[in-house]
C-alpha positions as CSV (number, residue, x, y, z in Angstrom):
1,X,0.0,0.0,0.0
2,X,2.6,2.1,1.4
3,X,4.9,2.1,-2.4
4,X,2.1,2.2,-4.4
5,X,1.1,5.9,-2.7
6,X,4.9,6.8,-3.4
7,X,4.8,5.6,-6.9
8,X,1.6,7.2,-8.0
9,X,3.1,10.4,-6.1
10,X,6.1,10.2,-8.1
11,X,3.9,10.1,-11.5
12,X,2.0,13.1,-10.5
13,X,5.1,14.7,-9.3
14,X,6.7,14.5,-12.7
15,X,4.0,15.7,-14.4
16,X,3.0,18.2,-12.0
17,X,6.7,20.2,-12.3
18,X,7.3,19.4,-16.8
19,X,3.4,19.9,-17.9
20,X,2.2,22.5,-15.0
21,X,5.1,24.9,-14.2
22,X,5.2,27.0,-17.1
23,X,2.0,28.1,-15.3
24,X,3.7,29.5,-12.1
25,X,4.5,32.5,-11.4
26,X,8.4,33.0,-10.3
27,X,9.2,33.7,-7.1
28,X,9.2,37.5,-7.1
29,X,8.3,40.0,-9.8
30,X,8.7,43.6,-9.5
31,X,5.4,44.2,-10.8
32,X,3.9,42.8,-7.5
33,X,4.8,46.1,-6.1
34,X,2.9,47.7,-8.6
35,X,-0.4,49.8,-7.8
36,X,-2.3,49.1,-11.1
37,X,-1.6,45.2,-10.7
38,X,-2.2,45.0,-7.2
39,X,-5.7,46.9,-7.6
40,X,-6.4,44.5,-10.7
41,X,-5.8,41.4,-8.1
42,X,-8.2,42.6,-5.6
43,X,-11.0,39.7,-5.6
44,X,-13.5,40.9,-3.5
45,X,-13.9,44.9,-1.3
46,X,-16.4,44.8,1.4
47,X,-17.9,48.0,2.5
48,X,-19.2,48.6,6.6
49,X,-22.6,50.5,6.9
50,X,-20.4,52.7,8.0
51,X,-18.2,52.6,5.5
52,X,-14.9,50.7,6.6
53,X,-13.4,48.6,4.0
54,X,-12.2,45.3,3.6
55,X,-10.0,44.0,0.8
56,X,-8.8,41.0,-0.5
57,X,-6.0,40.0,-2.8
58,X,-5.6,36.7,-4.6
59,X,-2.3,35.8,-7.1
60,X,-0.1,38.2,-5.7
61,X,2.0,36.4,-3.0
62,X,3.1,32.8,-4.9
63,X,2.9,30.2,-3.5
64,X,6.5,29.8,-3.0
65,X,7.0,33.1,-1.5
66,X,4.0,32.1,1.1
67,X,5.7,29.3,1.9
68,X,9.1,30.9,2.4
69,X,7.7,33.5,4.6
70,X,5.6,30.7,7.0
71,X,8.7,28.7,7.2
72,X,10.7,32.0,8.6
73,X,8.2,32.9,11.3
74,X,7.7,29.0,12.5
75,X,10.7,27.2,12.0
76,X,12.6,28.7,15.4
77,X,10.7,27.0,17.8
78,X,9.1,30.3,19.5
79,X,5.3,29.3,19.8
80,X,4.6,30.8,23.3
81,X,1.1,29.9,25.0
82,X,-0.1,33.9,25.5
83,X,-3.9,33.3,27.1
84,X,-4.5,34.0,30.7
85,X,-2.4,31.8,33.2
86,X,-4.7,32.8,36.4
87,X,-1.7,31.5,38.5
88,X,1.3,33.2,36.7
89,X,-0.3,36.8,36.9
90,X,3.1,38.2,35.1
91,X,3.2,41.1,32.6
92,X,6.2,40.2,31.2
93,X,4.7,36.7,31.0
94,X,2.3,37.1,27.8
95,X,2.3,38.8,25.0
96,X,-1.5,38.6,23.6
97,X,-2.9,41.2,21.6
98,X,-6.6,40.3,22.3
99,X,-8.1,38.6,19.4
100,X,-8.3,34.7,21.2
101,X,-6.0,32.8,19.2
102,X,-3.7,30.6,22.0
103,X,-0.6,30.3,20.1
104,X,1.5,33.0,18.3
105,X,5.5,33.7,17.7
106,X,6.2,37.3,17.3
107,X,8.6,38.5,14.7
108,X,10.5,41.6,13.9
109,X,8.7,44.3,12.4
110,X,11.8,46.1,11.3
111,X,13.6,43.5,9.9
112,X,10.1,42.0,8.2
113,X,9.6,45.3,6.3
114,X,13.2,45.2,4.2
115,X,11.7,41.7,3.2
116,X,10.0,41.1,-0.1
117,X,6.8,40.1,1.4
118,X,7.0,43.1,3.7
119,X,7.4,45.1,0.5
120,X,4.4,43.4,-1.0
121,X,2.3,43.9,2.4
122,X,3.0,47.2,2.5
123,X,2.3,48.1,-1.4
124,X,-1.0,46.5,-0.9
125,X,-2.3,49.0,1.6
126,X,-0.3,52.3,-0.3
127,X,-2.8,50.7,-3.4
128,X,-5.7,51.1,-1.4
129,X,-5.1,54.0,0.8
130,X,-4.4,56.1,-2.3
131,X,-8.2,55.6,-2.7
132,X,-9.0,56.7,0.3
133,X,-9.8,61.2,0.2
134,X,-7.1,63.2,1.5
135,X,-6.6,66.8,2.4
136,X,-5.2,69.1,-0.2
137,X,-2.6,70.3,2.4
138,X,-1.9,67.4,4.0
139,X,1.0,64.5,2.7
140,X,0.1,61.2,1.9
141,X,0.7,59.1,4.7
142,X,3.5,56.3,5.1
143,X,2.2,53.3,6.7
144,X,4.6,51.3,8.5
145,X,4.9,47.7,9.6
146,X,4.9,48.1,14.1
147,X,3.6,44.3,14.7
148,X,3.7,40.8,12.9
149,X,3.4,37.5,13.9
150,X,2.4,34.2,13.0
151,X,-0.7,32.2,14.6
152,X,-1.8,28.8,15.2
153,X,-5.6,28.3,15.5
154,X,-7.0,24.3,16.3
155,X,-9.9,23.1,16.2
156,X,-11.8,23.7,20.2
157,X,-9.9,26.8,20.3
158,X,-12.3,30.1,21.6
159,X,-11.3,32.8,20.1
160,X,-12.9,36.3,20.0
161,X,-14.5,39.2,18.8
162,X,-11.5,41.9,18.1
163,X,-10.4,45.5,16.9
164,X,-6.9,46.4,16.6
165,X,-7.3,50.0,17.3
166,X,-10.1,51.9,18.8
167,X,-13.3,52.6,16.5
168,X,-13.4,55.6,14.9
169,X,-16.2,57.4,12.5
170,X,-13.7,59.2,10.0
171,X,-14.0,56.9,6.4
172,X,-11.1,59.5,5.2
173,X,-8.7,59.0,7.6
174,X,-7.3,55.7,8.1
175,X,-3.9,55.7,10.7
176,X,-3.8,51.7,11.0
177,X,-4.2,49.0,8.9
178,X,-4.5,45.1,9.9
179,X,-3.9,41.7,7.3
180,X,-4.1,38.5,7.3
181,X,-2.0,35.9,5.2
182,X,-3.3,32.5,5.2
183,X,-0.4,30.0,5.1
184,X,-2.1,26.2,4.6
185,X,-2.0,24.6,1.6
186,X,-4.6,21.7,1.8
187,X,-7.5,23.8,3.0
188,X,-11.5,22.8,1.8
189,X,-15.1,23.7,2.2
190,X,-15.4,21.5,5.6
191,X,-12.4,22.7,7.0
192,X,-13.8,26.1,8.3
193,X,-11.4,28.6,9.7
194,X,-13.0,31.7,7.9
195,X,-12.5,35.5,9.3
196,X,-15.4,37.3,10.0
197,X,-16.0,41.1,10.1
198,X,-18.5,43.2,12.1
199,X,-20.4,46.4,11.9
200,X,-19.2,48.5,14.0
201,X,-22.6,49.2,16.2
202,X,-22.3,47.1,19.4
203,X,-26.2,46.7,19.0
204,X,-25.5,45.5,15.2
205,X,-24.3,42.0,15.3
206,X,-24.1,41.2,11.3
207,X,-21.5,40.1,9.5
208,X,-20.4,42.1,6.9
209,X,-17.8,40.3,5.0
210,X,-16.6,37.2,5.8
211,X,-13.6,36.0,3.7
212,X,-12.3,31.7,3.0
213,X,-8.9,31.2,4.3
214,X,-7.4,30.1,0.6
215,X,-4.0,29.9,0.8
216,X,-1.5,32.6,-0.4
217,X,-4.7,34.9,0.4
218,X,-4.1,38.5,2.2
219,X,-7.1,39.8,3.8
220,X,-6.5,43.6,4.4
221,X,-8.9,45.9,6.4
222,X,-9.0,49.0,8.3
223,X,-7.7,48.3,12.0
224,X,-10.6,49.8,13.6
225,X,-13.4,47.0,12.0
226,X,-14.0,43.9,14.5
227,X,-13.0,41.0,12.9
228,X,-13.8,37.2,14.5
229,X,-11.2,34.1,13.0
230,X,-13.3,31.3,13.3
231,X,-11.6,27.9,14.5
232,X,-11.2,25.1,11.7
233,X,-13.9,22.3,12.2
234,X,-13.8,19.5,14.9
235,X,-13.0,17.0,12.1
236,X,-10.0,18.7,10.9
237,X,-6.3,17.5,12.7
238,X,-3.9,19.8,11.3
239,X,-3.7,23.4,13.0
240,X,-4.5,26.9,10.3
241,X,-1.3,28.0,10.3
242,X,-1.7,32.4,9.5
243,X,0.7,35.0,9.7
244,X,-1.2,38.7,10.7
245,X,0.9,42.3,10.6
246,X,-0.1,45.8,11.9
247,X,0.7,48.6,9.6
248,X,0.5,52.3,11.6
249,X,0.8,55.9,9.4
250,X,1.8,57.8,13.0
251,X,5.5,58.2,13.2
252,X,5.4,58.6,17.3
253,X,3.1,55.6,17.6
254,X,5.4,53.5,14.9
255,X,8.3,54.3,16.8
256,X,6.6,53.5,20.6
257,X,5.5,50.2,18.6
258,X,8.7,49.2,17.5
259,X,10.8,49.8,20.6
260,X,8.2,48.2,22.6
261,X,9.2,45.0,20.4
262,X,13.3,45.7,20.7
263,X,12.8,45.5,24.6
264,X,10.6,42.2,24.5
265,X,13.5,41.1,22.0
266,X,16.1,41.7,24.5
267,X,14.2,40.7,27.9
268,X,13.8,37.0,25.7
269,X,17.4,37.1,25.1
270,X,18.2,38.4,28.9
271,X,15.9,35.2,29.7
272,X,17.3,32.7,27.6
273,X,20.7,33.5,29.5
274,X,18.8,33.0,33.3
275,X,19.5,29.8,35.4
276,X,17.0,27.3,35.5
277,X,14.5,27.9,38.3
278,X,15.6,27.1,42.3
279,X,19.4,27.0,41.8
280,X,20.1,28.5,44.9
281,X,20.5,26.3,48.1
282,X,21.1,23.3,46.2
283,X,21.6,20.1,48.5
284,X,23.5,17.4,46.1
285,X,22.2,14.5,49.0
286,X,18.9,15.6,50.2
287,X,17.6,13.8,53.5
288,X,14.6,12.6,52.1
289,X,12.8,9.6,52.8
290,X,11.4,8.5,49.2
291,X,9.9,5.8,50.5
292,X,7.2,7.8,52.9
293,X,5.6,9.1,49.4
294,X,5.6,6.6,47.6
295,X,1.6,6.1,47.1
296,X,1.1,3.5,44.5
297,X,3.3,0.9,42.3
298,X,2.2,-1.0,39.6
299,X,3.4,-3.7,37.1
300,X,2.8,-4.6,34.0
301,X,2.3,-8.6,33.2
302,X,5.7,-7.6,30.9
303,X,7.6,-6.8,34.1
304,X,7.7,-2.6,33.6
305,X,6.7,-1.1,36.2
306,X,5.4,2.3,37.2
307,X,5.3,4.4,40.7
308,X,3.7,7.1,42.4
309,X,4.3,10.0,44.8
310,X,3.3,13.2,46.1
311,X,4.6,15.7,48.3
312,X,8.5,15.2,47.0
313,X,8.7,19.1,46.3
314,X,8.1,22.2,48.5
315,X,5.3,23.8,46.8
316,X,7.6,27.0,47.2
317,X,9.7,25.0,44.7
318,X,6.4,23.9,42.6
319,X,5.0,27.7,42.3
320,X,8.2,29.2,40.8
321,X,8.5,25.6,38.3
322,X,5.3,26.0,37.2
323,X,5.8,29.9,36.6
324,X,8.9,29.2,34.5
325,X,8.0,27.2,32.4
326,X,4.6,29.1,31.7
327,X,7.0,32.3,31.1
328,X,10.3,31.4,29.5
329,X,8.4,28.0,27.7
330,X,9.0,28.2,23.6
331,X,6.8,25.5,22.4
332,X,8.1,23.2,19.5
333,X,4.7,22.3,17.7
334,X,4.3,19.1,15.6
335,X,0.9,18.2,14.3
336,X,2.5,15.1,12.5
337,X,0.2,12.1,13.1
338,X,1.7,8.6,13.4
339,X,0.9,5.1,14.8
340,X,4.3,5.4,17.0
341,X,4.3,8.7,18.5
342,X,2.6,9.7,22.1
343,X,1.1,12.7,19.3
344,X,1.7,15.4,21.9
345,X,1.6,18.5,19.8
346,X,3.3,21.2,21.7
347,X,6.6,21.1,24.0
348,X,8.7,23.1,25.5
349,X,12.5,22.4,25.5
350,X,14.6,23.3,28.2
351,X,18.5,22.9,28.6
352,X,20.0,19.6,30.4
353,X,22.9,21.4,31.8
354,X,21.0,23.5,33.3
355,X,18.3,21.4,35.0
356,X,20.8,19.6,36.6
357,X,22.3,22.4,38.5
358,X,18.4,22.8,40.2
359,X,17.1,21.6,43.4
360,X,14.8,19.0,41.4
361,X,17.8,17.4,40.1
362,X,19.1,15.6,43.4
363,X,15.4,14.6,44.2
364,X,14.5,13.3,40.9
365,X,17.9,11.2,41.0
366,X,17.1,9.9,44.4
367,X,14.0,8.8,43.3
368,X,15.2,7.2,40.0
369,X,17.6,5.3,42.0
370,X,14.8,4.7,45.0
371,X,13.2,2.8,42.5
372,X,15.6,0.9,40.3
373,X,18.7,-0.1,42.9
374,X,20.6,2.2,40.7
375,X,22.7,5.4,41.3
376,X,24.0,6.4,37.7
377,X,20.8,7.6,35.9
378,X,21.0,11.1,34.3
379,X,18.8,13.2,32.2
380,X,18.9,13.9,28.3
381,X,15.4,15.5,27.7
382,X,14.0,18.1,29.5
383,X,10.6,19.2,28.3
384,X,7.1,21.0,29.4
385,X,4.3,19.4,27.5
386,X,1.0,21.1,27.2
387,X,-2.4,19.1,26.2
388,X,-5.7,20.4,25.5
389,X,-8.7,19.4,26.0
390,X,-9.4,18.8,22.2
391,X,-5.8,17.2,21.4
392,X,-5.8,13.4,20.6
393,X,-3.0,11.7,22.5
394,X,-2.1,8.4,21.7
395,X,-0.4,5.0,23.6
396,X,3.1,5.1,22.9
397,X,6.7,4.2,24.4
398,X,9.4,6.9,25.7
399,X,12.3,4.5,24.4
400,X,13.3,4.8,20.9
401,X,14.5,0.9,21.0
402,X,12.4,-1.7,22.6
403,X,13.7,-2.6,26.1
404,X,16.4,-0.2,26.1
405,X,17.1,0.5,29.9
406,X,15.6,4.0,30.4
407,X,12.9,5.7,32.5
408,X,10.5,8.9,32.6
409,X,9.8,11.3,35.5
410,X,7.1,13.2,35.4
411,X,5.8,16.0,37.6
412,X,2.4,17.4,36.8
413,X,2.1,21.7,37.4
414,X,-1.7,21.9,37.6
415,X,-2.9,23.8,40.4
416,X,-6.5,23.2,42.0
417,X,-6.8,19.9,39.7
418,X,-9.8,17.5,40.4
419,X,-10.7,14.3,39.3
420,X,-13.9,15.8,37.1
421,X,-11.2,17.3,34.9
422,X,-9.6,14.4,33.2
423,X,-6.5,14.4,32.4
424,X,-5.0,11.0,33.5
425,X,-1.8,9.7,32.5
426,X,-3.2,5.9,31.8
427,X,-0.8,2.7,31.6
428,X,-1.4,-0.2,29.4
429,X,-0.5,-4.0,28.9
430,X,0.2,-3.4,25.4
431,X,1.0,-1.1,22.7
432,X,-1.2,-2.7,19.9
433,X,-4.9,-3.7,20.0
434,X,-4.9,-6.9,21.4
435,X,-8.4,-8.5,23.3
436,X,-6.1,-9.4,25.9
437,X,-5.1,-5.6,26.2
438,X,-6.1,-3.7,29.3
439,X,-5.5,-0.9,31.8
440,X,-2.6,-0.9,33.9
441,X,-3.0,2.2,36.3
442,X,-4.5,5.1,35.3
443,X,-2.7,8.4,37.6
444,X,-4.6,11.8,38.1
445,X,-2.3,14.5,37.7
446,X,-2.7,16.5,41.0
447,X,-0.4,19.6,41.5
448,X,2.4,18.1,42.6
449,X,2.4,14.8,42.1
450,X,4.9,12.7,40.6
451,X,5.4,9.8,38.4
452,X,8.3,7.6,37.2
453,X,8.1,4.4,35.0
454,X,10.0,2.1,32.7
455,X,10.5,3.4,29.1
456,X,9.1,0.7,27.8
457,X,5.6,0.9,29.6
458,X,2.9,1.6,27.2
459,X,1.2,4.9,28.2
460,X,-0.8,8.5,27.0
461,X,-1.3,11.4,28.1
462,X,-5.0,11.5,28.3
463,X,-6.5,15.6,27.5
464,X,-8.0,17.4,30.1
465,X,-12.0,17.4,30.4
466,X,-13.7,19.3,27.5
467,X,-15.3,21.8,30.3
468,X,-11.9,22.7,31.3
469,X,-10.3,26.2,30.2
470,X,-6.6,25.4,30.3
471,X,-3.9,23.1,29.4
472,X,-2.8,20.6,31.3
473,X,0.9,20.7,32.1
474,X,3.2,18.2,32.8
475,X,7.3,18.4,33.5
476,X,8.9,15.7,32.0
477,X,12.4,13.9,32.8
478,X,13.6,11.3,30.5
479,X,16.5,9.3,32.3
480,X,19.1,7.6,30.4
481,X,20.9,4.8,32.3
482,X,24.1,6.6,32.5
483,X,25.7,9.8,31.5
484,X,27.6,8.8,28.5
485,X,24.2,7.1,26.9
486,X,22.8,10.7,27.7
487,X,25.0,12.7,26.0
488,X,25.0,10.7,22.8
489,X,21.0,11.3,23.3
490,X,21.2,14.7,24.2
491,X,22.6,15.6,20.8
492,X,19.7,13.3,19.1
493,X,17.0,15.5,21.2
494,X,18.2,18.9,20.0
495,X,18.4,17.8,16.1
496,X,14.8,17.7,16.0
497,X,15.0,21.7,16.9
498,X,18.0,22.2,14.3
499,X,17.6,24.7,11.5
500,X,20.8,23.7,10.0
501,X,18.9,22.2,6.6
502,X,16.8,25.8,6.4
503,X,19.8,27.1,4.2
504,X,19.6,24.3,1.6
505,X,15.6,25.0,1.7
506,X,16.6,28.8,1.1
507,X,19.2,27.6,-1.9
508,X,16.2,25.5,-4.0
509,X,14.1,28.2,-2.9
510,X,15.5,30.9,-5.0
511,X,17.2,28.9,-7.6
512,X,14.3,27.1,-8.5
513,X,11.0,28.5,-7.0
514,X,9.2,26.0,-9.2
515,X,10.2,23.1,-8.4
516,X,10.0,23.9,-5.0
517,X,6.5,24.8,-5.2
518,X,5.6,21.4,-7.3
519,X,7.7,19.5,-4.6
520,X,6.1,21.3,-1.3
521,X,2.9,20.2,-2.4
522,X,3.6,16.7,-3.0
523,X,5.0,16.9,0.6
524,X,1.9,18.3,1.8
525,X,-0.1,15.8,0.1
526,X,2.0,12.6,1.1
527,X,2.3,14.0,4.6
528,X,-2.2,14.3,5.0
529,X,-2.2,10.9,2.8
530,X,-0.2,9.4,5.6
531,X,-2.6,10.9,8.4
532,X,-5.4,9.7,6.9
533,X,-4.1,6.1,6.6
534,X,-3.0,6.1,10.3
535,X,-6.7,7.6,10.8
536,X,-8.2,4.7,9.0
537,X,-5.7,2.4,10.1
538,X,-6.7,2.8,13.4
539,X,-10.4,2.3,12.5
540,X,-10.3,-0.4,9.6
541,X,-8.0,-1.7,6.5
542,X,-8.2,1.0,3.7
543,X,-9.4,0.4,0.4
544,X,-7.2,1.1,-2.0
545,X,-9.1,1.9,-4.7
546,X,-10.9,4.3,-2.8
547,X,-7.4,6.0,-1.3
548,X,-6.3,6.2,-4.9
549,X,-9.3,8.8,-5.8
550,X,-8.5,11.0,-3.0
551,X,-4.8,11.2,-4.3
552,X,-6.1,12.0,-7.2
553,X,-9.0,14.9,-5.9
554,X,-6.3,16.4,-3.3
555,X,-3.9,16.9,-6.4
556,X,-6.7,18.4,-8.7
557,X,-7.9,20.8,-5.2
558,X,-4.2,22.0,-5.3
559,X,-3.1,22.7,-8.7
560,X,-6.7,24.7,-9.4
């Protein structure tokens, strides 16, 4: 099944790039800068009762330019988490500008406008605000990039009704201007995600304009209009992946803008150079008697084995844990769906070296070696992972090669947690369907608690409880049996975050944009082919006649 996808992707591949690319457009043309042309590619102007405007362009950005520009603002693992942490109450802490959407990585608005897409951007709004009426005596006004970032929306995200500047009644003066740039390739009817604008009459809640999110699109409107993004549908997996910017025409408010970004720039490099949490005071041999918290140990008919505690950490030591990782943590996000993975989405990395200089260092080891007779266990992954109640975890193993000695500590950061909200890491016999399969130990992830368990023991991360607001977030420890097997893994863990192949990406990019293109959508294709077979895998044995036709309709969607 698996070679005849990859030969019947091969054949379209070919054909695709010799019969189709004298179609594409090159990667950048000077004329996209042009006024007439970019007026001649708006699709669609919406006007407000009151007479705000919306805009939007289609064939200006290409495809591979779109795809350039999404793989600059998401490829240096900087997701942060910016809604409302209740329990880290820290300015410094977020960085949300209002609109709902949970996951965003800010980029530099300086740097973005020297870019071609900046240039592009911002000749789209100079074409339309030169129809807006001026004042004889006043000069046209220069609209200037002050904010950009990119955005993840999911499906079960809440996002909400927004305005990026206050409302104001003047049609003829326009000082800020919002857009939108949708970024995913394979996106259709049932897959929602659409933006949504709003009169401007608190009392008037009608839409409208309400825009698809086609990919390459830019939606363009007056800052002032309320605009909703919708969340793709419950059916969809993979995350809308959009990248929004701010344009501003007030030179003191594009200056106060762009500082304001330089010093969050600097206070994230300032942090990335900080110690790792409770450094201070460190005992190497703590006087603690493991055994006194140990609350539950299980086994598995296999022989791994699993155990329990609470109270191993002063909740002094908790609070200031939990509020780093919720305020220095820069997610990694990976919506890639396989029958092997635990299909955790979003993680946090943080540095071995310096975990281990930490007061949870000594009383994780003790407990590692409380358990297991052994004294020479040390760390090689250090991670924060954060589930939702709408992700879909799976049963997987932490070691990469069955029955390689190694172990997972994990310490769950979730204040005020009950039973009614879910969120159980559960232990299984098996790691395949099996009537013989069952439940091992299922362990509630009170604030506090702690759990450690053989590598090889079959378990998820179950989602929180869909009435729950926030994630759930645990602090994982993976253990390697000694330090030498750690190190070799500790260079494994942070190639997964390496950029290094970005710069042969960037080479094909610009000396063959059409190739690229033909070949990033055959990636995109293969890579939601190969969900959907794990998706049907898991429920029944595909037909292949039938998987064949929906090769053949995603290719026809993507090259209309």
């Amino acid at each position: 099944m698996k070679n005849l996808f990859v030969i019947l992707l091969l054949l379209l591949s070919d054909y695709w790039y010799l019969v189709k690319s004298s179609k594409y457009d090159s990667y950048f043309k000077n004329e996209m800068l042009n006024p007439s042309f970019l007026k001649s590619r708006v699709s669609a102007e919406y006007t407000s009762k009151s007479g705000k405007k919306v805009y939007v362009f289609d064939d200006v950005v290409t495809y591979s330019l779109t795809m350039a520009t999404r793989m600059y603002y998401t490829v240096n693992d900087g997701w942060r988490y910016v809604l409302f942490d209740k329990y880290v109450q820290d300015p410094d802490g977020k960085f949300d500008d209002g609109n709902g959407i949970p996951w965003k990585s800010w980029q530099d608005p300086t740097l973005l406008s020297g870019t071609r897409i900046g240039s592009i951007w911002k000749a789209m709004i100079d074409a339309v605000s030169s129809n807006q009426t001026h004042n004889l005596h006043e000069r046209p006004r220069d609209f200037q990039m002050t904010d950009t970032y990119s955005a993840i929306l999911r499906r079960g995200d809440v996002t909400t009704l927004y305005s990026g500047v206050p409302l104001h009644n003047d049609t003829n003066f326009i000082e800020s201007y919002s857009l939108v740039m949708y970024t995913s390739a394979l996106w259709r009817k049932n897959s929602y995600g659409e933006i949504l604008f709003y009169e401007d009459d608190d009392d008037d809640h009608n839409v409208f304009a309400v825009v698809s999110p086609h990919c390459s699109r830019v939606v363009l409107w007056d800052s002032c209009v309320r605009y909703l993004t919708r969340p793709p549908s419950i059916s969809e997996l993979s995350g809308q992946v959009m990248i929004f910017a701010q344009f501003q025409s007030d030179p003191e408010t594009i200056h106060r803008r762009r500082v304001a970004f330089d010093k969050k720039r600097m206070l994230n490099e300032e942090n990335a150079k900080k110690p790792f949490t409770c450094v201070e005071g460190v005992d190497s041999s703590p006087s603690l008697d493991v055994a006194k918290h140990l609350i539950m140990k299980r086994f598995s008919k296999n022989g791994e084995f699993l155990a329990v505690f609470d109270d191993l950490f002063d909740k002094r030591d908790l609070d200031a844990l939990r509020t780093y990782t919720v305020k220095y943590g820069k997610y990694f996000y990976d919506d890639q769906l396989d029958l092997t993975s635990d299909n955790v989405q979003w993680i946090a990395g943080f540095q071995v070296k310096k975990f281990v200089q930490s007061r949870f260092w000594p009383i994780v080891k003790k407990v590692a070696s409380f358990v297991s007779g052994k004294d020479t266990w040390y760390p090689y992954d250090i991670a924060c992972n954060l589930i939702r109640s709408t992700d879909h975890t799976r049963m997987h193993l932490d070691v990469a090669i069955t029955k390689e000695e190694e172990m997972t500590f994990l310490l769950y950061l979730n204040p005020n947690w009950t039973a009614d909200y879910y969120g159980e890491t559960a232990f299984m016999e098996h790691n395949h369907d099996t009537p013989e399969n069952d439940y091992v130990a299922e362990v509630i992830p009170y604030y506090g608690r702690a759990v450690i368990f053989d590598g090889n023991f079959p378990h998820s991360a179950h989602p929180p409880a869909p009435d729950y607001p926030g994630p759930r977030y645990t602090f994982a420890v993976k253990l390697a049996v000694n330090k030498m097997v750690a190190i070799e893994k500790i260079f494994g863990v942070e190639a997964v975050h390496s950029t290094e192949s970005m710069d042969e990406i960037l080479r094909q990019l610009k000396s063959d944009p059409e190739k690229f293109e033909a070949m990033h959508k055959i990636n995109v294709v293969a890579s939601y082919l190969h969900t959907r077979q794990v998706q049907k895998t898991i429920r029944e044995k595909p037909k292949t006649e039938e998987s064949i036709l929906e090769v053949m309709e995603l290719f026809k969607l993507l090259m209309n």
